[in-house]
N, CA and C atoms as a LAMMPS dump frame, in Angstrom:
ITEM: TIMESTEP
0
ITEM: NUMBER OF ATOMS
588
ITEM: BOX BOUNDS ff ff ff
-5.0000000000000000e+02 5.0000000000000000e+02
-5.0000000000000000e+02 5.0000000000000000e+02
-5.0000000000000000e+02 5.0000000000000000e+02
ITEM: ATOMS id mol type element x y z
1 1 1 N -14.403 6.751 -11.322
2 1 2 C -13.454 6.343 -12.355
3 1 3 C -14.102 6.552 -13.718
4 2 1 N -13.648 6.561 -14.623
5 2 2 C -14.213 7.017 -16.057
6 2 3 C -14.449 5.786 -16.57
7 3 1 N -15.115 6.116 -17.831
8 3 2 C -15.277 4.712 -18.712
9 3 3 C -14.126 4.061 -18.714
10 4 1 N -13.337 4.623 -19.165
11 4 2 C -12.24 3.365 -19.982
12 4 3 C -12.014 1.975 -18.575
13 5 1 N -12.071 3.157 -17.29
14 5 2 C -11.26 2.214 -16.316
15 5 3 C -12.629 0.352 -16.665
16 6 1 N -13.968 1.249 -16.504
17 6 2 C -14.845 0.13 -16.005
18 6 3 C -14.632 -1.128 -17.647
19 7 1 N -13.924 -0.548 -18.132
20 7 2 C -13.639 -2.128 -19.391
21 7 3 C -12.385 -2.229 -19.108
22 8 1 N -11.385 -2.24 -17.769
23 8 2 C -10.309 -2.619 -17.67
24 8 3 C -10.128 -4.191 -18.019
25 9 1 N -8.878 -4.87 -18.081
26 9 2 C -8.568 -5.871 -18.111
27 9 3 C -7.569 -5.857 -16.288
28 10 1 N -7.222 -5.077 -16.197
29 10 2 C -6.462 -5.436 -15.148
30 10 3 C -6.739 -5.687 -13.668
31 11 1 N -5.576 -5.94 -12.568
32 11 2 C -6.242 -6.108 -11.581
33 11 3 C -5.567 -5.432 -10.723
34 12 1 N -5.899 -5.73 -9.296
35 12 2 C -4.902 -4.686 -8.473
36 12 3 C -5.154 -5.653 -6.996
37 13 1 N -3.403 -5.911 -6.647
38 13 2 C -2.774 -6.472 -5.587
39 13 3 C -2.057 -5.677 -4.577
40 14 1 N -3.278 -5.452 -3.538
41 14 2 C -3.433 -4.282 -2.422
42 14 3 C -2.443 -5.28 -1.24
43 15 1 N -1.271 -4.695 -0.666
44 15 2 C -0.445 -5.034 0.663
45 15 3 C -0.571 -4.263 1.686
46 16 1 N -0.572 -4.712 2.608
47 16 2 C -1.048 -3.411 3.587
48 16 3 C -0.555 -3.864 4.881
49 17 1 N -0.074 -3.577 5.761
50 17 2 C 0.226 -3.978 6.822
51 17 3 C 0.797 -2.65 8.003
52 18 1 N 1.279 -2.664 8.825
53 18 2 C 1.603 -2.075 10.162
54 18 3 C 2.791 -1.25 9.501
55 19 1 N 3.421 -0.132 9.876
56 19 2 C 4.545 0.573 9.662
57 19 3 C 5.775 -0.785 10.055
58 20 1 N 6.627 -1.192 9.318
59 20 2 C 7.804 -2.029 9.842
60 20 3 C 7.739 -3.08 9.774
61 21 1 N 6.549 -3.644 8.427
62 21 2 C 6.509 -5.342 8.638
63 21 3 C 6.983 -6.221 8.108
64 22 1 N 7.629 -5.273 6.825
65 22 2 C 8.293 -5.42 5.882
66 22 3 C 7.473 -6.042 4.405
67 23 1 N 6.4 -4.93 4.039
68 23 2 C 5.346 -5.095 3.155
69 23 3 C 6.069 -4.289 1.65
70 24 1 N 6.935 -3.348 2.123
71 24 2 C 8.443 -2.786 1.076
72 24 3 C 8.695 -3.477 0.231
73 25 1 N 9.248 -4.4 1.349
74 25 2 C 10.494 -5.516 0.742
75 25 3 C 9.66 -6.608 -0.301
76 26 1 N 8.638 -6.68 0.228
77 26 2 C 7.77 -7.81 -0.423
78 26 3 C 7.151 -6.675 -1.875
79 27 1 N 6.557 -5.605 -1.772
80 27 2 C 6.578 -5.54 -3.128
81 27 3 C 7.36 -5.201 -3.907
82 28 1 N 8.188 -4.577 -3.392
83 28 2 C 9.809 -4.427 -4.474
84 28 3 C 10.132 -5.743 -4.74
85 29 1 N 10.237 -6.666 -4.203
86 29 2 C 10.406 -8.022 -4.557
87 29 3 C 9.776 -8.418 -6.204
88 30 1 N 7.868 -8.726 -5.845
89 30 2 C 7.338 -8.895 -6.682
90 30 3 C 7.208 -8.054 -7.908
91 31 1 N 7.52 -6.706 -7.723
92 31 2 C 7.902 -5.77 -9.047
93 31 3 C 9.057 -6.115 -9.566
94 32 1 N 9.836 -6.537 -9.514
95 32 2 C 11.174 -6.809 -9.686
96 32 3 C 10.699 -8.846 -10.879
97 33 1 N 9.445 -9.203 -10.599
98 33 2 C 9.501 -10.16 -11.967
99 33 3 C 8.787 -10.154 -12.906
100 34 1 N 8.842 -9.922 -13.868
101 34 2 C 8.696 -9.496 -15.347
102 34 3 C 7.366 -10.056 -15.453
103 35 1 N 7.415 -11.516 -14.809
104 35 2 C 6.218 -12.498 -15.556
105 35 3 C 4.884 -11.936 -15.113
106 36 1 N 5.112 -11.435 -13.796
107 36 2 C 3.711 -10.818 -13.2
108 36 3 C 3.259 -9.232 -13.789
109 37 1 N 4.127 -9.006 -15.017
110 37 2 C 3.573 -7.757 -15.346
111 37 3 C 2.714 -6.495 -14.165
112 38 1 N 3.375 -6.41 -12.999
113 38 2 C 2.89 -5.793 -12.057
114 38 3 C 3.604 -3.743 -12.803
115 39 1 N 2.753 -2.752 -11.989
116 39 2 C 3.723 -1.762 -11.749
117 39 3 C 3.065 -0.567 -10.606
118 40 1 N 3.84 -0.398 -9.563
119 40 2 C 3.866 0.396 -8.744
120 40 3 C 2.731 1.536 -8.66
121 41 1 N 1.541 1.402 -8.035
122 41 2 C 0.82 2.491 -7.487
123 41 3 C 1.58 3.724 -6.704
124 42 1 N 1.532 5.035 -7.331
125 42 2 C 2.217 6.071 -6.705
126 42 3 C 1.069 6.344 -5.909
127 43 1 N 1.349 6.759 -4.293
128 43 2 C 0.573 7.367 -3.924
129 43 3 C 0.797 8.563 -3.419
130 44 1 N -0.502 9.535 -3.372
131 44 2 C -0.149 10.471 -2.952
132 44 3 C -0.392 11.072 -1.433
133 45 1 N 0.938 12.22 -1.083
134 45 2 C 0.894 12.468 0.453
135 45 3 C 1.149 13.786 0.343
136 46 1 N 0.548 14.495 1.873
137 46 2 C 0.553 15.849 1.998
138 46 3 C 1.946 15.519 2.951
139 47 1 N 2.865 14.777 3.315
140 47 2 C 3.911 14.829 4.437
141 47 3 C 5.105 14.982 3.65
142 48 1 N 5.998 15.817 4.46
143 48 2 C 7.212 16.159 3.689
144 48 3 C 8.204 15.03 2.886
145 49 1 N 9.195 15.451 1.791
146 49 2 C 10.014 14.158 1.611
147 49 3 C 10.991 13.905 2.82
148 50 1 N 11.224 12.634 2.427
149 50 2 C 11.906 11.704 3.193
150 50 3 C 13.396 11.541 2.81
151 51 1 N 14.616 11.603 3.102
152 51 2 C 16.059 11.782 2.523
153 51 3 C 16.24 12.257 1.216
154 52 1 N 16.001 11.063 0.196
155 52 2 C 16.392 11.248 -1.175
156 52 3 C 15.016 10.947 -2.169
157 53 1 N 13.72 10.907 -1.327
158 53 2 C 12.801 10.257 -2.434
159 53 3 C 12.782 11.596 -2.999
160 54 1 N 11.793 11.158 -4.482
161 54 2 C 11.629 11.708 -5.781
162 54 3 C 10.084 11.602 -5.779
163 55 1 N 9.619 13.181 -6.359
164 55 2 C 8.386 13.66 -6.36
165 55 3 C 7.757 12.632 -7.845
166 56 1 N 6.697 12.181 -7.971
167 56 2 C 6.473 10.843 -8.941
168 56 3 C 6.757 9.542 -9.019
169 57 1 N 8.044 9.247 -8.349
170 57 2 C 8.655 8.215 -8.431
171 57 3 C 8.546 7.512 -6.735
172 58 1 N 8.928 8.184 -5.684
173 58 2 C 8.029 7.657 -4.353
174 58 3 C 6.765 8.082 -4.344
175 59 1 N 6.62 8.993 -4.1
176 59 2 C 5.496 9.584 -3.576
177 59 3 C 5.143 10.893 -4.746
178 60 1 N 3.845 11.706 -4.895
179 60 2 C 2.788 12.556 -5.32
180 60 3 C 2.738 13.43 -4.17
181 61 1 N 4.291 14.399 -4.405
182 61 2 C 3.845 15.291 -2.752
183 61 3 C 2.991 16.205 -3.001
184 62 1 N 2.087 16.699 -2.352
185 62 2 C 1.298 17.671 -2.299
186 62 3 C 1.035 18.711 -1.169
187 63 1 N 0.555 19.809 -1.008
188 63 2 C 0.745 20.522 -0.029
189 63 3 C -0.678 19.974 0.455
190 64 1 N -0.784 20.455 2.179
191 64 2 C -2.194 19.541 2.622
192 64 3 C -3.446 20.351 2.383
193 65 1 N -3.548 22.009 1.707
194 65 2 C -4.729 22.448 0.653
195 65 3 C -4.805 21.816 -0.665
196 66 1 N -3.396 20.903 -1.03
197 66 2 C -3.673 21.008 -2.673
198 66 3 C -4.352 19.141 -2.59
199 67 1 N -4.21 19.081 -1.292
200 67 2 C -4.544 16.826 -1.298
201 67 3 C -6.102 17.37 -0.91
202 68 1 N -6.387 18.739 0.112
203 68 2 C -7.988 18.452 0.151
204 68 3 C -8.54 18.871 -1.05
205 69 1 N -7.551 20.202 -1.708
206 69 2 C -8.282 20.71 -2.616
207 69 3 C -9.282 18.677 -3.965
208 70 1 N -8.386 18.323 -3.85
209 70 2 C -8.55 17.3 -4.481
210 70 3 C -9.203 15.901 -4.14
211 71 1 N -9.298 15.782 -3.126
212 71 2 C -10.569 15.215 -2.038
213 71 3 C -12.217 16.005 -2.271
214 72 1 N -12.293 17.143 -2.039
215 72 2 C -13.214 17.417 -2.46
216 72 3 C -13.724 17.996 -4.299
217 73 1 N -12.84 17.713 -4.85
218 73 2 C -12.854 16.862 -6.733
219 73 3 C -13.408 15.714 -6.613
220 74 1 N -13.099 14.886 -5.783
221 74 2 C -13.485 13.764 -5.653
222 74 3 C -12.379 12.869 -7.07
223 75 1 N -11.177 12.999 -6.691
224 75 2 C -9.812 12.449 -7.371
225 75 3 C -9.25 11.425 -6.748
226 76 1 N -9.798 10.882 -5.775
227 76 2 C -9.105 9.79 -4.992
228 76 3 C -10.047 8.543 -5.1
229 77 1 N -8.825 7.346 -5.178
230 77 2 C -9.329 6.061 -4.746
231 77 3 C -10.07 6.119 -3.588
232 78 1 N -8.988 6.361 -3.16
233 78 2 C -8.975 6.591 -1.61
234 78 3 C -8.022 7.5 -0.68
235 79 1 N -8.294 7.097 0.16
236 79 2 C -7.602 8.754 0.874
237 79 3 C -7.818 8.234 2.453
238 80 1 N -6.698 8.889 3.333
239 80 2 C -6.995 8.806 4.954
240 80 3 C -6.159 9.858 5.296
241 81 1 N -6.984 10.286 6.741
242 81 2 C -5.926 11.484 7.193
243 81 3 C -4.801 10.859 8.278
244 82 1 N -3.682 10.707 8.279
245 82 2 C -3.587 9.055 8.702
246 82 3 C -3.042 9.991 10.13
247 83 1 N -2.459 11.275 10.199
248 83 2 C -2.327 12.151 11.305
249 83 3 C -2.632 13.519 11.252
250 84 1 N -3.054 14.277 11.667
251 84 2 C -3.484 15.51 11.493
252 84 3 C -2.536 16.084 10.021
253 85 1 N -3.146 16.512 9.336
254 85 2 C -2.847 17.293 7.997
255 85 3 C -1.801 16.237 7.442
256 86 1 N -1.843 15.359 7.922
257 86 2 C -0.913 14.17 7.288
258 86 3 C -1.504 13.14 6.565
259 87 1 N -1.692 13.31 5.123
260 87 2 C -2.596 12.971 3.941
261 87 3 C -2.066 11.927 2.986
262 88 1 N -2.19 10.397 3.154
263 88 2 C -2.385 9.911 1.918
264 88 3 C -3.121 8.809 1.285
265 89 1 N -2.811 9.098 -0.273
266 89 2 C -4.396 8.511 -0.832
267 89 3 C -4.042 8.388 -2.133
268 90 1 N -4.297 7.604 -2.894
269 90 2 C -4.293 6.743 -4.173
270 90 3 C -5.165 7.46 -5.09
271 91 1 N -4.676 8.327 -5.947
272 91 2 C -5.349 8.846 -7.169
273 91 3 C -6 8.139 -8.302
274 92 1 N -7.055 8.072 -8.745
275 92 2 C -7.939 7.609 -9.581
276 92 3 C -6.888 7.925 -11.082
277 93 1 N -6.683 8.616 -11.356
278 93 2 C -5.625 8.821 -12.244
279 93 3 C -4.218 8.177 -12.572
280 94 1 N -4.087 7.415 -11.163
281 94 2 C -3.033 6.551 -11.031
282 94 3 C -3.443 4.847 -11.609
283 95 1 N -4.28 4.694 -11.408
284 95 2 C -5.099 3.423 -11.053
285 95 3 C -4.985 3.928 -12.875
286 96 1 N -5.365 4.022 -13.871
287 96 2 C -5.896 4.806 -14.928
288 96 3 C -4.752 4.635 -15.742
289 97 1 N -3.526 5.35 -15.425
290 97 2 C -2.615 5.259 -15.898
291 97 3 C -1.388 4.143 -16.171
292 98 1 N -1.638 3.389 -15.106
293 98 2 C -0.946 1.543 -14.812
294 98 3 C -2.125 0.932 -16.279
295 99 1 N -3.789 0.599 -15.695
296 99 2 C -4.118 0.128 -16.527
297 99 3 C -4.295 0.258 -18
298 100 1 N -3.937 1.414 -18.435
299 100 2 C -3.553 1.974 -20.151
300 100 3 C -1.996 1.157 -20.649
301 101 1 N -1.525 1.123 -19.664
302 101 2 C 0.012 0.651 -19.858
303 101 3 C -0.581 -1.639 -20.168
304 102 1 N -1.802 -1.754 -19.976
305 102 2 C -1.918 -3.114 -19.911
306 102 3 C -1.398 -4.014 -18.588
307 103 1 N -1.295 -3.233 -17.758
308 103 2 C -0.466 -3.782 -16.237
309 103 3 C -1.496 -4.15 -15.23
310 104 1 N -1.178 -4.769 -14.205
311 104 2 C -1.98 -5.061 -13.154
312 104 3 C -1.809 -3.883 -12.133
313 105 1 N -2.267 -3.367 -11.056
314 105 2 C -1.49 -2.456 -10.227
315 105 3 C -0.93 -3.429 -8.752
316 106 1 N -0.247 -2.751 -8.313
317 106 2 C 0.325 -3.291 -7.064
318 106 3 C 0.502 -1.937 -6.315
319 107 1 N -0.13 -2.29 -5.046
320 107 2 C -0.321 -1.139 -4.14
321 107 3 C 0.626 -1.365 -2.445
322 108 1 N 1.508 -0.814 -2.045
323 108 2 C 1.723 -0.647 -0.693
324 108 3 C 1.029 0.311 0.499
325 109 1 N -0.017 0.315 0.437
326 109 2 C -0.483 1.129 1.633
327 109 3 C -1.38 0.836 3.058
328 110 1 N -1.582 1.965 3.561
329 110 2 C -2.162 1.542 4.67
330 110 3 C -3.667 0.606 5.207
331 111 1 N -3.813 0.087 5.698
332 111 2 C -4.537 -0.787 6.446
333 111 3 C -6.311 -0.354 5.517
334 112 1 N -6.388 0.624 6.223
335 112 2 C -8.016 1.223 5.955
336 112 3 C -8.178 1.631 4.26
337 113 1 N -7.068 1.926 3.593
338 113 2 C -7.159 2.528 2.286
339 113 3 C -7.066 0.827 1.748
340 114 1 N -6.309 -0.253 1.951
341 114 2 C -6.329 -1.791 1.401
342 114 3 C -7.244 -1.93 1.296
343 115 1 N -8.154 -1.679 2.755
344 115 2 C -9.529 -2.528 2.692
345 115 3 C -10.999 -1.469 1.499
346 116 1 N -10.581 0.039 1.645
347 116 2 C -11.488 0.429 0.944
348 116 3 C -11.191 0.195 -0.512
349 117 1 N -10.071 0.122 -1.53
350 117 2 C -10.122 -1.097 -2.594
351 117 3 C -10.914 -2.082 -2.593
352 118 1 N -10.476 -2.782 -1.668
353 118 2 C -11 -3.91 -1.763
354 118 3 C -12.469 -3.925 -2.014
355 119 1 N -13.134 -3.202 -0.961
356 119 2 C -14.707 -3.109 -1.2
357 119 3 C -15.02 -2.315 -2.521
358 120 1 N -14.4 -1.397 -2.829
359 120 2 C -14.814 -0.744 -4.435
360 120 3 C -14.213 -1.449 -5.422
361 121 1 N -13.709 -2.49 -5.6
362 121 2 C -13.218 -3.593 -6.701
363 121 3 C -13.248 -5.039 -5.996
364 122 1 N -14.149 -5.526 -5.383
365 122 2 C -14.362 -6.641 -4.298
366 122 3 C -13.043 -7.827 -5.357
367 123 1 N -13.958 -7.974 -7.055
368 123 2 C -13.893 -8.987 -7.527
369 123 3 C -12.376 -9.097 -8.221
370 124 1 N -11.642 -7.86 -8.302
371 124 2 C -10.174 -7.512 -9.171
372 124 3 C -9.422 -6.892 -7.951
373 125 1 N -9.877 -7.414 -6.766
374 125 2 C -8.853 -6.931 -5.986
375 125 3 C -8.226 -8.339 -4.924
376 126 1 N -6.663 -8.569 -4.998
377 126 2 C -6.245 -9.352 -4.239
378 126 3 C -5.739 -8.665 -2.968
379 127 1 N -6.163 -8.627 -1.583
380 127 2 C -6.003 -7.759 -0.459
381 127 3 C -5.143 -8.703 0.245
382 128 1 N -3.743 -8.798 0.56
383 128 2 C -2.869 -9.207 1.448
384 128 3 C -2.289 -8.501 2.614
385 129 1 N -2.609 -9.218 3.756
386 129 2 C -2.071 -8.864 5.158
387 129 3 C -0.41 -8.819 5.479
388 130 1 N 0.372 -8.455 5.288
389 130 2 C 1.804 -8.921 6.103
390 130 3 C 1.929 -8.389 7.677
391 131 1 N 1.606 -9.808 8.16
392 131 2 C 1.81 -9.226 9.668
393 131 3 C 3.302 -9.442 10.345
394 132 1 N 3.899 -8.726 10.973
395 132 2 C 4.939 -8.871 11.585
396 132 3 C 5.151 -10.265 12.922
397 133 1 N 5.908 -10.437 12.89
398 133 2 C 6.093 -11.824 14.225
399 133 3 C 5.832 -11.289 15.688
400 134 1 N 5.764 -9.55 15.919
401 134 2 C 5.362 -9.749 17.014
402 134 3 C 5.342 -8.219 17.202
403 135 1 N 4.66 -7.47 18.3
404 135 2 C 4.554 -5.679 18.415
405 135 3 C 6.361 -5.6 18.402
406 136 1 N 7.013 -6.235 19.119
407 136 2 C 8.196 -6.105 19.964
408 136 3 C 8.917 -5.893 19.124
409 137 1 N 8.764 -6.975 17.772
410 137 2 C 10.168 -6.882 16.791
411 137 3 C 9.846 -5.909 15.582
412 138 1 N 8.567 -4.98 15.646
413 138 2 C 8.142 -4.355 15.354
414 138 3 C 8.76 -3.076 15.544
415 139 1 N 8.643 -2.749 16.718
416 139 2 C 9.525 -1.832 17.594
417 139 3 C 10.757 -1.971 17.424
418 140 1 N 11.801 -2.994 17.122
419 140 2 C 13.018 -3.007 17.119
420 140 3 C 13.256 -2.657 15.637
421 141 1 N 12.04 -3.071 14.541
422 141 2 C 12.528 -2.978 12.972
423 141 3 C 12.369 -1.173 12.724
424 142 1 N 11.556 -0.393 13.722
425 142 2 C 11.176 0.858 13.543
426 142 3 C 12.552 1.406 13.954
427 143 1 N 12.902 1.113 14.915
428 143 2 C 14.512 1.616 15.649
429 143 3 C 15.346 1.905 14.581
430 144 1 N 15.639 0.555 13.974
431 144 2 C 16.825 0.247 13.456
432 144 3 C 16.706 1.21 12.334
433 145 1 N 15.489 1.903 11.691
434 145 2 C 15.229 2.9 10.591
435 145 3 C 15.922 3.886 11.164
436 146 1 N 15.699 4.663 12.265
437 146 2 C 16.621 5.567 12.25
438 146 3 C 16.363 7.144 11.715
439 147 1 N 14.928 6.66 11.197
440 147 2 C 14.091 7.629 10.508
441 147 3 C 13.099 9.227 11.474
442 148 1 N 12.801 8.655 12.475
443 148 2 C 11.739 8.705 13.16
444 148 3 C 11.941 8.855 14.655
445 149 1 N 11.415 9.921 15.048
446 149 2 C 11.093 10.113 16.883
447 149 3 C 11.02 8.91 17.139
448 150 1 N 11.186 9.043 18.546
449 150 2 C 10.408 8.054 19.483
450 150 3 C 9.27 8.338 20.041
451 151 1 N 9.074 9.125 19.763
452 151 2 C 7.482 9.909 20.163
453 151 3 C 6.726 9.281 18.625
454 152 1 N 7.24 9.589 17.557
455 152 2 C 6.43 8.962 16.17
456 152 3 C 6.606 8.074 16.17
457 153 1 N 7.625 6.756 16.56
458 153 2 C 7.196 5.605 17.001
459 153 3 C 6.916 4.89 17.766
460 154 1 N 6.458 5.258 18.627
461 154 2 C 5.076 5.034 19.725
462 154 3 C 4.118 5.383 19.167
463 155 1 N 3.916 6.154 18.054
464 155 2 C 2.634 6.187 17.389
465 155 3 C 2.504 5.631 16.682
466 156 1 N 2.946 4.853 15.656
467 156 2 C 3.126 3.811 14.975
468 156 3 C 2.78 2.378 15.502
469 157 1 N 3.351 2.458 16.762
470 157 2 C 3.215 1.016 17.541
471 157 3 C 1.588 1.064 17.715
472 158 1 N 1.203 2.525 18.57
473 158 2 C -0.184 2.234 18.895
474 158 3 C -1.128 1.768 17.979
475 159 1 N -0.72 2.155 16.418
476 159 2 C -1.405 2.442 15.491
477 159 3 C -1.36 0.951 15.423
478 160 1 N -0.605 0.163 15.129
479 160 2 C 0.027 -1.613 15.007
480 160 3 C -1.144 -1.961 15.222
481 161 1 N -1.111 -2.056 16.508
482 161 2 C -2.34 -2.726 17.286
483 161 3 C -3.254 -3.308 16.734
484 162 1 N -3.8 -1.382 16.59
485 162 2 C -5.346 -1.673 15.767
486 162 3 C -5.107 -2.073 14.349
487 163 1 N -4.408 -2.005 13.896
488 163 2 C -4.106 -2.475 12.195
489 163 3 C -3.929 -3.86 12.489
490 164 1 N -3.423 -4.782 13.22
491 164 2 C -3.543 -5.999 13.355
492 164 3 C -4.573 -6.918 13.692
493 165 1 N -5.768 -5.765 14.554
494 165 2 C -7.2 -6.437 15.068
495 165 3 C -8.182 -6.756 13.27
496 166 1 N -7.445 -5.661 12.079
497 166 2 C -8.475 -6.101 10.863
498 166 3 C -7.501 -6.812 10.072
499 167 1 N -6.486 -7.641 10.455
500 167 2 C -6.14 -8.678 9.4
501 167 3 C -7.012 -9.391 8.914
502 168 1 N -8.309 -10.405 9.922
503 168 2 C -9.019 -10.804 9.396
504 168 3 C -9.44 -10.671 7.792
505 169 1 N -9.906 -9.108 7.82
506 169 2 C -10.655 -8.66 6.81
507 169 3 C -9.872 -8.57 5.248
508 170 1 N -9.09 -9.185 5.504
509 170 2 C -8.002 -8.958 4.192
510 170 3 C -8.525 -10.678 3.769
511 171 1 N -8.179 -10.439 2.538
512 171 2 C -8.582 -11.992 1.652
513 171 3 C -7.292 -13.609 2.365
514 172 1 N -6.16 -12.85 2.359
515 172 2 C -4.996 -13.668 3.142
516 172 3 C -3.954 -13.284 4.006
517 173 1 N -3.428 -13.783 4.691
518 173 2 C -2.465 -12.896 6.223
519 173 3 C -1.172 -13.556 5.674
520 174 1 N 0.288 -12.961 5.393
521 174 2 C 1.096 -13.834 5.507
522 174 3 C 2.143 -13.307 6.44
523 175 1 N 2.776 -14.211 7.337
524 175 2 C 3.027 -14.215 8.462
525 175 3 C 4.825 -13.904 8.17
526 176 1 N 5.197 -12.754 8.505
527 176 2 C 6.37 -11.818 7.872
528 176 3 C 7.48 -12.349 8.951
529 177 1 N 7.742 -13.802 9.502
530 177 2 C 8.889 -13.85 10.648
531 177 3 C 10.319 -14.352 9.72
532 178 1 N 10.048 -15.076 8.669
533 178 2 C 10.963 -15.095 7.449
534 178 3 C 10.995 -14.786 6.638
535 179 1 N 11.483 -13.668 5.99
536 179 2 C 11.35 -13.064 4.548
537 179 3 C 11.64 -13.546 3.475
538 180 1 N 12.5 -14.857 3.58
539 180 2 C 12.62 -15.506 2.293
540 180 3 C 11.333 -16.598 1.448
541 181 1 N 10.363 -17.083 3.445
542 181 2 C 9.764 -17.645 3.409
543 181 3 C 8.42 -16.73 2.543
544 182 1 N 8.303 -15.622 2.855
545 182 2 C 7.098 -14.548 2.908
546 182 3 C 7.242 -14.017 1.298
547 183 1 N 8.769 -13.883 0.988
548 183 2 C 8.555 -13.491 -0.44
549 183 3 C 7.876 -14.725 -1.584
550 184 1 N 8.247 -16.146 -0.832
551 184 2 C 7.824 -17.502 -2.112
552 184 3 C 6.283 -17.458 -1.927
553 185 1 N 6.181 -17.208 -1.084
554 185 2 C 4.247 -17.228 -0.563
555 185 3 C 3.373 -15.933 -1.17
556 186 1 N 4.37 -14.681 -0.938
557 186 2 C 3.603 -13.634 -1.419
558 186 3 C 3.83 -14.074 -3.28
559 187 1 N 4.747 -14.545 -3.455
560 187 2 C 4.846 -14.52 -5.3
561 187 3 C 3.876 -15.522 -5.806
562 188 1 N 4.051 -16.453 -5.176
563 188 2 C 2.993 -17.888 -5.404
564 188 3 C 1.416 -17.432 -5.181
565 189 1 N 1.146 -16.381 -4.195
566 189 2 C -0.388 -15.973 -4.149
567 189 3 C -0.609 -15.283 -5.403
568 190 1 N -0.145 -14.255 -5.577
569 190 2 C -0.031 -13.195 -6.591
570 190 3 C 0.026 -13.798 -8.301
571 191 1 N 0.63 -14.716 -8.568
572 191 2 C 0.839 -15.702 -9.879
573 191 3 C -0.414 -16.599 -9.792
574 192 1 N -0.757 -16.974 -9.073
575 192 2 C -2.52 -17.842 -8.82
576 192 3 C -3.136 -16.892 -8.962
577 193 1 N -3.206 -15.629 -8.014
578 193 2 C -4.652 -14.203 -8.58
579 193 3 C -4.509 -13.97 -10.029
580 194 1 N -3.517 -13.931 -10.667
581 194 2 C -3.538 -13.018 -11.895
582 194 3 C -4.249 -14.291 -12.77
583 195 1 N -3.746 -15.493 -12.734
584 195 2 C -3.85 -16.638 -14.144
585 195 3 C -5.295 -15.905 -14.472
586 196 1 N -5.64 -16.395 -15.784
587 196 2 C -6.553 -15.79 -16.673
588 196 3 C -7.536 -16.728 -15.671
């Protein structure tokens, strides 16, 4: 990261959980209130778009030479190959660009990229778990997307698993079986991390 980042003021509130746990809903939630001055980590992926997303605004698509070309720049927070040539990873430039704006960042991503934040900003990073109520209703919230094989979600599920054995390692777990309950808990953690 460059100078400016290491005299940041800001911080960054990493979510991370299983495909389907509903870690979405929870940060669209918390972006959505003014007081937490939060704004959206774009990340970037070598996997095609998805219906109607928007190149900048979901996702940083990239082709999967132009995400290594930039892996080996050494341009990433972080980065995972999360399936063969299937690439994504949080640009240092992103992180860079939230904190110039005076914002905190807020991140939705995967399991292993949460936790490597976390260890490269131990002390400005709030790392939250959303675990789902169970593999099963997991499987039924992947269905109902409508998005996706059943062959890609069975890979997802397998993937669950092990993404649920490192909740531990996250700073707090919040337990995703009520979402009304999960959004007052995730806002109430997040408003305690930031106070000065």
């Amino acid at each position: 990261m460059t100078q400016q980042t290491n005299n940041h003021t800001g911080k960054l509130i990493v979510f991370s959980a299983p495909s389907g746990s509903g870690k979405t809903t929870i940060v669209r939630h918390l972006l959505g209130l003014d007081a937490l001055n939060l704004e959206f980590s774009i990340s970037a992926t070598s996997r095609e778009k998805r219906g109607d997303e928007i190149d900048a605004k979901d996702y940083y698509f990239l082709s999967a030479q132009a995400f290594k070309n930039k892996i080996k720049a050494d341009e990433f927070l972080e980065w995972e190959e999360v399936y063969r040539d299937n690439f994504y990873g949080t640009l240092k430039t992103e992180v860079e660009r939230i904190w110039a704006q005076g914002k905190h960042v807020i991140f939705d991503i995967d399991v292993s990229g949460g936790l490597r934040i976390k260890r490269k900003f131990p002390k400005e990073t709030l790392a939250v778990f959303v675990k789902p109520p169970s593999i099963d209703e997991l499987k039924i919230r992947l269905k109902k997307r409508k998005t996706e094989t059943d062959d890609k979600i069975n890979m997802r599920i397998a993937k669950a698993s092990a993404e649920l054995a490192t909740a531990p390692l996250f700073d707090v777990i919040i337990e995703n079986d009520n979402l009304e309950k999960a959004l007052v808990e995730a806002e109430s953690l997040v408003s305690n991390f930031l106070k000065p």
